[in-house]
C-alpha positions as CSV (number, residue, x, y, z in Angstrom):
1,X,12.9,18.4,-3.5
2,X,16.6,19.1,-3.3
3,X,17.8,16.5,-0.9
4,X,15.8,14.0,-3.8
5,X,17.5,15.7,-6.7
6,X,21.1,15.9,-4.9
7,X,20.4,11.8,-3.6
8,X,19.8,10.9,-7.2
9,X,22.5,12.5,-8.4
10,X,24.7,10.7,-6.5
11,X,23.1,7.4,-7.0
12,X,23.7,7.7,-11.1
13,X,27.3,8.3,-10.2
14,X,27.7,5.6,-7.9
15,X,25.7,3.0,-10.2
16,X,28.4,3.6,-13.3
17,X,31.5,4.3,-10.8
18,X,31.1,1.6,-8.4
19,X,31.2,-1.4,-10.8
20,X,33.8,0.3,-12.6
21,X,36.2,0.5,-9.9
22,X,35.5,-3.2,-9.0
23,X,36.4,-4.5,-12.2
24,X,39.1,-2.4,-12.8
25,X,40.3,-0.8,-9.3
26,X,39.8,-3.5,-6.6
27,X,42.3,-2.3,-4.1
28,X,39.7,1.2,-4.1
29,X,36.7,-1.3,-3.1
30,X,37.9,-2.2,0.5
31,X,38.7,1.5,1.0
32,X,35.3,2.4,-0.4
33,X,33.5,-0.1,2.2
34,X,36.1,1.7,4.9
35,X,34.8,4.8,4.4
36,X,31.1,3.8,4.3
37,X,31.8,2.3,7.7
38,X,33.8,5.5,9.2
39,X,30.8,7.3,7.2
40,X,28.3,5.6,9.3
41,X,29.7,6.9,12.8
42,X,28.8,10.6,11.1
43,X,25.4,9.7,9.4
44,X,24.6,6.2,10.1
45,X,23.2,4.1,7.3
46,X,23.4,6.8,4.5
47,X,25.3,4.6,2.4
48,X,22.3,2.4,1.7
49,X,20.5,5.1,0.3
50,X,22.9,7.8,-1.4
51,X,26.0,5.4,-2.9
52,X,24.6,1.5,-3.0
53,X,24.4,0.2,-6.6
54,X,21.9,-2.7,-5.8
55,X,19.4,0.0,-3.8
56,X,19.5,2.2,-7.1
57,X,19.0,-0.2,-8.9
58,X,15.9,-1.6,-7.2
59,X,14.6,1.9,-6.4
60,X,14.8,3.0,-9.8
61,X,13.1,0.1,-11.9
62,X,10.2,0.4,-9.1
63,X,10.7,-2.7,-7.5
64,X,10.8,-1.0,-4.3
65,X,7.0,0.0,-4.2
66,X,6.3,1.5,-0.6
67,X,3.7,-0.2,0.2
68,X,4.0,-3.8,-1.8
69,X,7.7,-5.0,-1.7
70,X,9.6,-2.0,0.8
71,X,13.4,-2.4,0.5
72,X,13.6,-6.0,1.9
73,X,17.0,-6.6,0.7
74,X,18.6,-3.2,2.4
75,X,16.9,-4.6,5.5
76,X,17.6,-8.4,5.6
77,X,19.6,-8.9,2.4
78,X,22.4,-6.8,2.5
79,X,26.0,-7.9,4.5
80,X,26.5,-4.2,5.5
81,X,22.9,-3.6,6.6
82,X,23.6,-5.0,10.4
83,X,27.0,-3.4,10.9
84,X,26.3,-0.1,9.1
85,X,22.4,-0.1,10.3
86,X,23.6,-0.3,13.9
87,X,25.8,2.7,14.1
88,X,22.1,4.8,13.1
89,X,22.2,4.5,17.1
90,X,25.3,6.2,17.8
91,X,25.7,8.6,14.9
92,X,26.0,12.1,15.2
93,X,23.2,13.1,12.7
94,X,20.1,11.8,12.7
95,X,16.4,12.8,11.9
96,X,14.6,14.7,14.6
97,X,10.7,15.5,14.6
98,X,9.4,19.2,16.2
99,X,6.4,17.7,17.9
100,X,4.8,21.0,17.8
101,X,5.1,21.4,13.8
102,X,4.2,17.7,13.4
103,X,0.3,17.3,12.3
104,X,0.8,13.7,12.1
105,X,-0.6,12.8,8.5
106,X,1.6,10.3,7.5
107,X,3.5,11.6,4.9
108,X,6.7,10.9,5.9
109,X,5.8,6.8,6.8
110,X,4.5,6.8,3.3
111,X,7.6,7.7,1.4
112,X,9.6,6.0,3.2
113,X,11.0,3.3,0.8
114,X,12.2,0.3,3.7
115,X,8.8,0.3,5.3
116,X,9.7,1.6,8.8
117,X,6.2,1.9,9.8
118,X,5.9,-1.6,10.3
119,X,9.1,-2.1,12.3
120,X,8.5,1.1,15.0
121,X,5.4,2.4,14.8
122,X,4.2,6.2,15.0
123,X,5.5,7.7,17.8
124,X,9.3,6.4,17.1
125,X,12.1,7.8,16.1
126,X,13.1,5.9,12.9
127,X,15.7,7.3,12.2
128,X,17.6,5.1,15.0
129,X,16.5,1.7,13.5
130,X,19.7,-0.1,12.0
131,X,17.1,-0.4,9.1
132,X,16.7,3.5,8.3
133,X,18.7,4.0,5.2
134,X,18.5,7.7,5.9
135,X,17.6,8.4,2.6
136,X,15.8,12.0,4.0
137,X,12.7,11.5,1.7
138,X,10.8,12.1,5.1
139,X,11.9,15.5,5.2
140,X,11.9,16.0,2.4
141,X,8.4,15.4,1.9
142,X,6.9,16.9,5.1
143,X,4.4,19.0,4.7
144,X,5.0,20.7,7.5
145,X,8.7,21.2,7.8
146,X,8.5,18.8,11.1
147,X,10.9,16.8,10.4
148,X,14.8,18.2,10.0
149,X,18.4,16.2,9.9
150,X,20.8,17.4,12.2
151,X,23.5,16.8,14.3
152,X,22.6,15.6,17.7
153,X,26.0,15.5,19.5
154,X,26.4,17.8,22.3
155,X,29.8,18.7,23.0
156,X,30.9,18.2,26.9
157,X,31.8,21.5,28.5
158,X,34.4,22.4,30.5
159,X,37.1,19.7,29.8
């Protein structure tokens, strides 16, 4: 429940702050979409999930129903969701899944708000899809603590 409570925080910030600064600040706005790029490198797509005005938006008036209408737009829609979504590949943190805690029940596919059960499949790791918004509500909502996001760099030794 925290990483839910700490991602809506920041979405209700970044719903009033965002528009703000475009109408008033438009120089900020290309360092904004910078940073969400650089971001990426460090937690791929994140900025779909935690900062984008249009996916609060949509999340919050329930138009993003799981299982009806998924987050199409953050998939397909979306000018960043190509560029940012393929850095998911490369980034440093990402989800990882203990197959030994993991039960399989399905809790995590079901709370996922973009629908990644129909693009990978079970056994994937979905947090590498360009479309993961890494929005953590998989772990958060794992039953069994399976699922954890961390950083998955290893750093070469002896150079």
């Amino acid at each position: 429940m925290r990483i839910k409570t700490a991602r809506r925080i920041m979405q209700i910030v970044s719903l009033f702050a965002l528009p703000y600064l475009l109408v008033f600040k438009k120089e900020i706005i290309a360092i904004i979409l910078f940073a969400a790029l650089l971001s990426s490198l460090f937690v791929g797509r994140a900025f779909c999930s935690w900062i984008c005005p249009l996916g609060t938006v949509y999340e919050f008036f329930g138009l993003a129903v799981k299982k009806k209408r998924p987050r199409y737009h953050c998939r397909i829609g979306c000018p960043f969701s190509l560029p940012i979504g393929m850095m998911n590949k490369v980034s440093l943190f990402r989800v990882v899944r203990n197959e030994s805690a993991c039960k399989h029940c399905g809790t995590c596919y079901r709370n996922c708000p973009v629908g990644l059960i129909e693009i990978a499949g079970l056994n994937a790791n979905h947090s590498l899809f360009y479309a993961c918004i890494r929005c953590l509500n998989c772990v958060d909502s794992c039953p069994n603590e399976a699922l954890t996001f961390k950083r998955t760099f290893r750093v070469l030794r002896g150079m």
